[in-house]
TORDREN-168930 format. One line per 5 residues: number of its first residue (from 1); their letters; for each residue x, y, z of N, C-alpha, C, O. Coordinates in steps of 0.02 Angstrom, whole numbers, plus 50000, padded with zeros to 5 digits. Layout:
NUM	a	X/Y/Z/X/Y/Z/X/Y/Z/X/Y/Z ~ ...
// end
This chain:
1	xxxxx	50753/48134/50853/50686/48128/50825/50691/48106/50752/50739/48120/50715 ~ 50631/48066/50733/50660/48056/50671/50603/48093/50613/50546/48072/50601 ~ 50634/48146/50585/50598/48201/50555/50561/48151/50494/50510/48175/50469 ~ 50584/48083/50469/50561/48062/50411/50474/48051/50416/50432/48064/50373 ~ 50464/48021/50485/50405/48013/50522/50342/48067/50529/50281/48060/50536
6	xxxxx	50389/48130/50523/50336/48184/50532/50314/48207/50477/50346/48213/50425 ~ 50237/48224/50491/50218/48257/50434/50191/48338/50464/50181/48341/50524 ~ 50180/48399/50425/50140/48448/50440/50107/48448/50494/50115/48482/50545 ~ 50043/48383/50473/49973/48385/50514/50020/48369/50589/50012/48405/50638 ~ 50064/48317/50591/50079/48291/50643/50107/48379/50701/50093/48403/50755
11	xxxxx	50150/48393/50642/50174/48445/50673/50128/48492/50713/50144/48499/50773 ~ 50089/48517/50698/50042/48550/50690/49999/48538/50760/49982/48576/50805 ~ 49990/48468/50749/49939/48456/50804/49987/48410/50877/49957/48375/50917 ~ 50046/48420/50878/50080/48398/50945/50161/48474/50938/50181/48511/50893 ~ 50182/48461/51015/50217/48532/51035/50294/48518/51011/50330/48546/51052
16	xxxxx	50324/48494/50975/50412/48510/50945/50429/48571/50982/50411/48622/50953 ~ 50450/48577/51023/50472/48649/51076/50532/48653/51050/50574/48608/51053 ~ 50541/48718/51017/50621/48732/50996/50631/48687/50940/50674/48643/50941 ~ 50585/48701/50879/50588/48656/50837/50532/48697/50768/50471/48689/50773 ~ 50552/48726/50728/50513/48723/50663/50498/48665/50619/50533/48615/50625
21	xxxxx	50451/48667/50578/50449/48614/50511/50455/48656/50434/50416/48693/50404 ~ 50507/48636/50422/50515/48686/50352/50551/48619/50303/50594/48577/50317 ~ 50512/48634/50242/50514/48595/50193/50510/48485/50212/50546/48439/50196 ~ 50467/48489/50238/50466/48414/50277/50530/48399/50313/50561/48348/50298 ~ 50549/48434/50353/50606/48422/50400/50576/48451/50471/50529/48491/50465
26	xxxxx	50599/48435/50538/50614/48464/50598/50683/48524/50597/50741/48506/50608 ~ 50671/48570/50587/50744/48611/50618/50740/48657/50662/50699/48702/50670 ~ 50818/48631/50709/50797/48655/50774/50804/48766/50770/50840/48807/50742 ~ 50760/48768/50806/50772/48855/50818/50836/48873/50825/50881/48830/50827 ~ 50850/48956/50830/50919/48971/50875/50906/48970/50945/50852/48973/50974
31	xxxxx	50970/48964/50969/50952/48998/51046/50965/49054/51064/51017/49086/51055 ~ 50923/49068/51088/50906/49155/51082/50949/49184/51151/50948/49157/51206 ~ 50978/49233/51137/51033/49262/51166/50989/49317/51222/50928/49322/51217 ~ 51014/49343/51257/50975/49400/51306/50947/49457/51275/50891/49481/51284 ~ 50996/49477/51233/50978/49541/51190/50913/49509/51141/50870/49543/51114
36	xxxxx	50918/49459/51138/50862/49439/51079/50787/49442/51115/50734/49464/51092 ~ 50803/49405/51190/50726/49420/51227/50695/49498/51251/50638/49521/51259 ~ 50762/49523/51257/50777/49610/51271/50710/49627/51217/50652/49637/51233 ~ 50741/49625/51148/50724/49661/51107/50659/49624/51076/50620/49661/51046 ~ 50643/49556/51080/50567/49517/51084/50516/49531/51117/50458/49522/51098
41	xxxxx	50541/49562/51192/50494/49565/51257/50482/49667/51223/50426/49692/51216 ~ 50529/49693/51214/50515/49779/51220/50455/49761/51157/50397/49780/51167 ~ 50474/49725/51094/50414/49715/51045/50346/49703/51078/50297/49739/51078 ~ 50355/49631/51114/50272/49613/51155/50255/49687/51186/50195/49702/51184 ~ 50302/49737/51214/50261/49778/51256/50234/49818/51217/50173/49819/51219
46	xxxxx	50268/49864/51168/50259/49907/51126/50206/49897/51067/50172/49939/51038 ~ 50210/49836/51061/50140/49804/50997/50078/49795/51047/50023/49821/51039 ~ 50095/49763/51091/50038/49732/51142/50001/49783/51179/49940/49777/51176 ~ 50016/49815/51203/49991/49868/51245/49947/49918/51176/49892/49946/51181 ~ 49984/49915/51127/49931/49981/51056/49897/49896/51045/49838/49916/51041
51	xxxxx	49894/49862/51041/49808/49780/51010/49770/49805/51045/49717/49831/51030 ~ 49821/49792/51150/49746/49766/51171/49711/49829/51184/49650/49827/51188 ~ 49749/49897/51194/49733/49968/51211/49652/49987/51138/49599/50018/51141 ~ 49684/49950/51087/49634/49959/51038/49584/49907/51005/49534/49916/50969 ~ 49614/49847/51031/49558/49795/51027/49555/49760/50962/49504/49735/50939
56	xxxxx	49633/49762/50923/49618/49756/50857/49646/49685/50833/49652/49673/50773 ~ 49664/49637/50887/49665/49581/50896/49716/49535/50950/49710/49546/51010 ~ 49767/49483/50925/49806/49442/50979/49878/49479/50948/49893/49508/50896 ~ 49914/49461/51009/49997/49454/50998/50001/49367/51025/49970/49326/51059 ~ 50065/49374/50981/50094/49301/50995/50154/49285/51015/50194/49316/50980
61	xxxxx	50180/49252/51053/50249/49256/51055/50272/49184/51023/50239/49140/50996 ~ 50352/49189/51040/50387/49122/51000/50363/49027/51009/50381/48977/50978 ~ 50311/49041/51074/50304/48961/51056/50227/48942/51041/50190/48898/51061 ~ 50220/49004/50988/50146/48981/50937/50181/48970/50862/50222/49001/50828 ~ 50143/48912/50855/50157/48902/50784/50097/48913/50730/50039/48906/50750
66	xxxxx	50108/48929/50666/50066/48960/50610/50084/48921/50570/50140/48921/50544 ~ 50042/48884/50559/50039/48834/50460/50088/48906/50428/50092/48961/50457 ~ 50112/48893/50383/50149/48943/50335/50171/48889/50282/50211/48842/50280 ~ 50113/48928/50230/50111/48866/50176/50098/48789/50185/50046/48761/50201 ~ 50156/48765/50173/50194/48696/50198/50251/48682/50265/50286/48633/50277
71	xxxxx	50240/48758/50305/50292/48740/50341/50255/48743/50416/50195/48732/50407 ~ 50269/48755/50489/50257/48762/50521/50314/48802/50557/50365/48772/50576 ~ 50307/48864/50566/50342/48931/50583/50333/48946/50656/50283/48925/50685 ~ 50370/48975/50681/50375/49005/50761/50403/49085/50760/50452/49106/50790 ~ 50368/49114/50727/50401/49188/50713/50396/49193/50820/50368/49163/50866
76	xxxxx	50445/49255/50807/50467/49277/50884/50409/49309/50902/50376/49294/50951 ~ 50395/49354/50862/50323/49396/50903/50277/49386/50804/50302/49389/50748 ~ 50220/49377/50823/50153/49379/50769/50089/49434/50815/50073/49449/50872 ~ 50071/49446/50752/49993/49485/50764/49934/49448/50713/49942/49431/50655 ~ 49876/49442/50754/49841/49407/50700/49772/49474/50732/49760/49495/50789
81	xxxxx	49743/49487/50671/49688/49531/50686/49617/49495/50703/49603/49436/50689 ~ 49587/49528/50727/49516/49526/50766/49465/49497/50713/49427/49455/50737 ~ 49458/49509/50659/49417/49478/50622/49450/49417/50572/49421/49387/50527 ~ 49527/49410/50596/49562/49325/50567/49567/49282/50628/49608/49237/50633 ~ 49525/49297/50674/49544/49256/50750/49530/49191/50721/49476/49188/50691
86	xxxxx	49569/49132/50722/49524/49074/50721/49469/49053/50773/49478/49069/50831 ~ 49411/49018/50757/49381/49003/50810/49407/48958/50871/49407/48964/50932 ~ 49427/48914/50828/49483/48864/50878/49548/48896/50904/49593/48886/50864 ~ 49568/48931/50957/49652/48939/50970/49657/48897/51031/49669/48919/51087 ~ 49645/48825/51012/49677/48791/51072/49726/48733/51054/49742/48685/51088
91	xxxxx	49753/48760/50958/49799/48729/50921/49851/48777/50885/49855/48839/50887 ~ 49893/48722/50848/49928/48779/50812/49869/48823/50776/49810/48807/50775 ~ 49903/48889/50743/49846/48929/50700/49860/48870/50632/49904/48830/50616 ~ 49790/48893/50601/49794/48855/50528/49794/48917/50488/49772/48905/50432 ~ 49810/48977/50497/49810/49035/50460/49872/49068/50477/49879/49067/50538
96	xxxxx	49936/49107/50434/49971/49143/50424/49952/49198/50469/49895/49220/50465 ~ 50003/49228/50520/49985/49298/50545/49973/49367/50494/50005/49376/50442 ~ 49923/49412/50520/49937/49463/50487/50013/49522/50487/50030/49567/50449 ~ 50046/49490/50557/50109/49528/50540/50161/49494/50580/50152/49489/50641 ~ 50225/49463/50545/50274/49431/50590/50322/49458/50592/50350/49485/50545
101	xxxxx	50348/49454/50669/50434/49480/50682/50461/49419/50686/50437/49366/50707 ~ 50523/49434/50660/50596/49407/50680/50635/49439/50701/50653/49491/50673 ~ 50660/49418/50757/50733/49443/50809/50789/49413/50773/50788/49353/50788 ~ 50840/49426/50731/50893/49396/50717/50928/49381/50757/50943/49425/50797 ~ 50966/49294/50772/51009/49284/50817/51068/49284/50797/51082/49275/50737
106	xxxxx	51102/49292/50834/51183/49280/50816/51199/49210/50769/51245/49210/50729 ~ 51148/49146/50780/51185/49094/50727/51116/49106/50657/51112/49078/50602 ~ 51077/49150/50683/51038/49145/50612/51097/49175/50532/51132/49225/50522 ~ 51086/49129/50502/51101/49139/50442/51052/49197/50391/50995/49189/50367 ~ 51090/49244/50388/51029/49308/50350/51016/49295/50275/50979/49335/50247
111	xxxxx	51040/49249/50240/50997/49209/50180/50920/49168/50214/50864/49166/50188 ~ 50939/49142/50270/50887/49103/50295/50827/49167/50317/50770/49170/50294 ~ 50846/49200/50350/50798/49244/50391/50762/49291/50334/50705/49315/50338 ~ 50817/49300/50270/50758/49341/50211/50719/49267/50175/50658/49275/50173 ~ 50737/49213/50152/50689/49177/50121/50627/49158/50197/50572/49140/50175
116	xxxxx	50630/49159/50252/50576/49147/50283/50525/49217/50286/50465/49215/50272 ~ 50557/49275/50307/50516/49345/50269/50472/49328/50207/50414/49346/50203 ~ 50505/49293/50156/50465/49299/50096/50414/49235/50078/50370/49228/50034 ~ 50443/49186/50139/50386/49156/50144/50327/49150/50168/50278/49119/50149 ~ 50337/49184/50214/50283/49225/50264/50223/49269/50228/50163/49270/50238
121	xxxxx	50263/49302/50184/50236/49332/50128/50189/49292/50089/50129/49302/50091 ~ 50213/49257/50060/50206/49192/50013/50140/49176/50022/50092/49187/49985 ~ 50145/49142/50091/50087/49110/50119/50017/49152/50142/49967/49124/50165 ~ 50023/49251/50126/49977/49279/50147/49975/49330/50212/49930/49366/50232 ~ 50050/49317/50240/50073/49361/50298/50066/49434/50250/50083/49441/50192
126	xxxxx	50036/49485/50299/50039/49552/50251/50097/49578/50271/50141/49574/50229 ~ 50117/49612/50336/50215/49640/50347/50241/49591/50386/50213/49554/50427 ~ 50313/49595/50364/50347/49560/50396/50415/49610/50409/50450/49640/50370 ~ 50419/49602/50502/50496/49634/50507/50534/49614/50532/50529/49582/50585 ~ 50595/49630/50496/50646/49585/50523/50702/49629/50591/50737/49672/50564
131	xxxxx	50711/49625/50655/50745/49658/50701/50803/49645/50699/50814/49594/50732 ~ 50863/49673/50668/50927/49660/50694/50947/49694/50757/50951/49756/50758 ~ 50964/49648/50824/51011/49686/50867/51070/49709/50856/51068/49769/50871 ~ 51116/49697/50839/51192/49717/50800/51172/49760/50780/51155/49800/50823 ~ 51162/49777/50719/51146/49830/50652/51097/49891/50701/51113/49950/50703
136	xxxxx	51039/49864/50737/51012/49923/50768/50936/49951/50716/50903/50002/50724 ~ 50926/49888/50660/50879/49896/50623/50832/49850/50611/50841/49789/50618 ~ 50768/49884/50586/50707/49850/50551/50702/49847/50500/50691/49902/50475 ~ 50706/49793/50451/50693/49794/50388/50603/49760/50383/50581/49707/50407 ~ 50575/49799/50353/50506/49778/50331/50512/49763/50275/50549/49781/50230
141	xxxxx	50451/49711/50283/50453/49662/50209/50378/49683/50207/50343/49683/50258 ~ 50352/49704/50136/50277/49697/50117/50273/49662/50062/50215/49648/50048 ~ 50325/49637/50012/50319/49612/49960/50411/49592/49937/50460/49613/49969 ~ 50415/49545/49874/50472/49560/49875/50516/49609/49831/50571/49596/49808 ~ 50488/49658/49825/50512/49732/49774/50479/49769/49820/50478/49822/49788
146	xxxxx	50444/49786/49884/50431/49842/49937/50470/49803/50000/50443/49771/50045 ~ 50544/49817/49990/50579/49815/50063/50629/49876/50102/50686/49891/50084 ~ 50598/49900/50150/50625/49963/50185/50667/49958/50248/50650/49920/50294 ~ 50709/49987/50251/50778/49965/50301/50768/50024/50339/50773/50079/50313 ~ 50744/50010/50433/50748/50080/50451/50800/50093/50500/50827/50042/50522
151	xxxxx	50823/50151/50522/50862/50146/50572/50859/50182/50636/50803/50202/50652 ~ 50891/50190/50664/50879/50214/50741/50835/50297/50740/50805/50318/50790 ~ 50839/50325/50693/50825/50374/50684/50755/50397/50646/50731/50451/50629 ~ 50735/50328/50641/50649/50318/50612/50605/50285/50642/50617/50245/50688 ~ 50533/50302/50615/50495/50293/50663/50457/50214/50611/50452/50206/50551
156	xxxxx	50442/50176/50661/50410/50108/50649/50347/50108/50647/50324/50118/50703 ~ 50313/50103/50615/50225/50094/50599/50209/50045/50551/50236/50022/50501 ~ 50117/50029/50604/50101/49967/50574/50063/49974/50512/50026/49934/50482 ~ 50079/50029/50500/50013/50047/50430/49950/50021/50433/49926/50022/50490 ~ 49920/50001/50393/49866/49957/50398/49849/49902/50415/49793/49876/50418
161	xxxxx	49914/49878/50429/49912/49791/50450/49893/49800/50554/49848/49772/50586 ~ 49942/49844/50579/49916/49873/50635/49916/49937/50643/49961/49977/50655 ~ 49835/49947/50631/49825/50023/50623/49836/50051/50712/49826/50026/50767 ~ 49864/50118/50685/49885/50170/50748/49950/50159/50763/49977/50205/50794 ~ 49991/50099/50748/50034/50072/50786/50089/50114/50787/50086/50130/50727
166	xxxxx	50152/50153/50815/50196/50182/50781/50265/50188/50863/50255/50211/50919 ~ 50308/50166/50841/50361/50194/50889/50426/50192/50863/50441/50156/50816 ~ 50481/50242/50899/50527/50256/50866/50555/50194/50858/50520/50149/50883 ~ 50619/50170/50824/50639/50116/50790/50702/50110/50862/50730/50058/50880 ~ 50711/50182/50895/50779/50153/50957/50728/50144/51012/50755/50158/51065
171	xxxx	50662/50127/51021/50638/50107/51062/50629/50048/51077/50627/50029/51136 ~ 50622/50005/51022/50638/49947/51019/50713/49916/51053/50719/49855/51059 ~ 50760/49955/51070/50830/49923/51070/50838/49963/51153/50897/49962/51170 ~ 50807/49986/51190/50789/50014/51227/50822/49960/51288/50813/49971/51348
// end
């Protein structure tokens, strides 16, 4: 493909499958390992089931894309709340989720996976968490001086971004 050709809008409005746009480039995703859908899919259940149980908006999985800033992002799982629904969802979103996961893969580079946290941020994302399978942890991002590392032995909540939300942190790895 020839990334020189693409722009945002282009991005935006046709499907690059397995493909972000960050900083006017195409780059391709990881490929996501078993443990990574393991621990993506226990998220969809565990987030999804407390939205739709409470009505407090969408889940998303990895092949929605979100304007983010200047980039076009594929976080693994997003939440966007009930009163940021766009009217249109029969495109990418043109709005930042209110809360994005990342599943770390085995070739993600973890310089890469914290500057996309903080861009997420950047652009208006309120939490962002990051899932390591290895490590067995969540690091939440709310800012970049409020970052909390939890571990198997803590409990995960959406605070206000998803109110009620809460499960232990080894449920996720479940």
């Amino acid at each position: 493909m020839n990334a020189e050709a693409i722009t945002l809008e282009d991005f935006l409005a046709n499907d690059y499958e397995s493909y972000e746009y960050v900083k006017g480039e195409l780059v391709p995703m990881s490929i996501p390992t078993m443990i990574h859908g393991e621990v993506s899919s226990n998220i969809v259940i565990l987030l999804g089931n407390h939205v739709r149980q409470y009505q407090l908006g969408r889940i998303y999985t990895a092949e929605t894309t979100f304007q983010i800033g200047e980039s076009g992002r594929k976080p693994d799982v997003a939440f966007v709340s009930q009163e940021r629904l766009p009217e249109n969802r029969h495109q990418a979103s043109p709005i930042p989720p209110d809360l994005a996961i990342e599943v770390v893969s085995p070739s993600d580079k973890i310089y890469d996976v914290q500057e996309k946290a903080l861009e997420y941020l950047d652009a208006g994302t309120q939490m962002v968490w990051v899932i390591e399978p290895i490590a067995k942890t969540v690091t939440v991002y709310r800012s970049q001086s409020d970052i909390k590392i939890l571990t198997l032995n803590d409990i995960l909540t959406g605070e206000e971004v998803v109110e009620g939300f809460q499960c232990a942190v080894a449920e996720i790895f479940e």
